[in-house]
C-alpha positions, 0 to 999 in steps of 0.5 A: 264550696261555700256557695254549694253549701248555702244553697244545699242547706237553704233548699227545701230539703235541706240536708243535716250533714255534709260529707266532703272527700278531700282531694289529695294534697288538700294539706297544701290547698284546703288547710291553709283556709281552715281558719279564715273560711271553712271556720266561719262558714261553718259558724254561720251555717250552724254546721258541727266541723268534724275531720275523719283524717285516714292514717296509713302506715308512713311517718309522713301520714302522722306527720301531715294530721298533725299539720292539720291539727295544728294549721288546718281543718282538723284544728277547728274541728269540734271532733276529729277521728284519725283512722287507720285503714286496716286494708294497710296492714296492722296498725300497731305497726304504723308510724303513728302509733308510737309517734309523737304527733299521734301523742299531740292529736290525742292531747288535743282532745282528737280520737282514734279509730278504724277502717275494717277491710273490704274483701278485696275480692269483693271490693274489686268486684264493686269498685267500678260498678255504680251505686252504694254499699247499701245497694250492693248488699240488697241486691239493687245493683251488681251480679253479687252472689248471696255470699259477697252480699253478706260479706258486705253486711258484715263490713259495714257493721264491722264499719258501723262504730266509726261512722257513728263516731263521725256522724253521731248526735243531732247537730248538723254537721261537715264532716271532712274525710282528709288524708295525706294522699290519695289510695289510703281509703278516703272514697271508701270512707267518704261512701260509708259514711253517706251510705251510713246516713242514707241507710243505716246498718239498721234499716238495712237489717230490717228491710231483709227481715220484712223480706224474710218474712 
């Protein structure tokens, strides 16, 4: 990973931010060199750290941010984000949510916020297909009908609070979008906030009104 990001960010083109989709059990695997490696890479690359952290519903969720915080990524995190997925269900019933360690995450300066929804008839529409949210909403890639676009559109906006959360300000940033397993919404989070980067809410708007007119 550090050799990936020194040469994407010594290239011609070099990008301002670094999306990283951690795997599943990266508690055990990627934690552990938070401090000693990610830290300082980070340092000499002038990268902001920022942890996306995907609550689902299960104690075991709260409990593995927290180890995080305390042991791994997100404790070296300039920002970090927990995330309740709302395709999980309410989050006011979520373990978190009057847990002690979502008490110490928010002590440490860490913020909360929110994964909307995607139809899921809509989503499993696009699931496999190839290409963005932002491609699917133009119209660039799938057989979507005028309506499951506009589903989409209103997703991403719905979405757009916790991408500039994510992403916002100027300084370059790495941005992890960590979880304690896999299936709780980390690649949906991961494309959203490249597509976020790539074609902000914004232009995408713009694009359909130049197209309207």
């Amino acid at each position: 990973m550090g050799t990936l990001l020194e040469q994407a960010l010594s290239a011609k083109n070099a990008p301002t931010h670094v999306i990283v989709n951690l795997p599943g059990g990266a508690a055990s695997t990627v934690d552990p060199l938070a401090a000693d490696l990610i830290s300082p890479l980070a340092a000499a690359l002038d990268l902001e750290i920022v942890t996306v952290f995907l609550i689902g519903p299960e104690l075991e969720s709260a409990q593995i941010a927290k180890q995080s915080l305390t042991e791994g990524v997100a404790g070296i995190s300039n920002r970090k984000i927990a995330v309740a997925n709302l395709k999980m269900g309410d989050p006011s019933r979520f373990a978190w949510t009057t847990s002690n360690e979502r008490k110490i995450w928010l002590a440490a300066g860490g913020t909360e916020n929110a994964l909307p929804a995607l139809t899921a008839r809509v989503m499993d529409k696009v699931r496999d297909l190839p290409g963005s949210f932002s491609g699917f909403e133009v119209g660039q890639t799938g057989d979507l009908s005028i309506v499951e676009r506009s589903v989409i559109h209103r997703w991403r906006v719905a979405a757009d609070p916790l991408c500039r959360a994510a992403c916002g300000g100027e300084k370059p940033k790495l941005v992890f979008v960590h979880g304690e397993k896999g299936g709780v919404g980390k690649s949906v989070c991961s494309m959203l906030l490249i597509d976020h980067l790539l074609h902000p809410v914004e232009a995408v708007e713009d694009t359909k009104n130049e197209a309207e007119k």
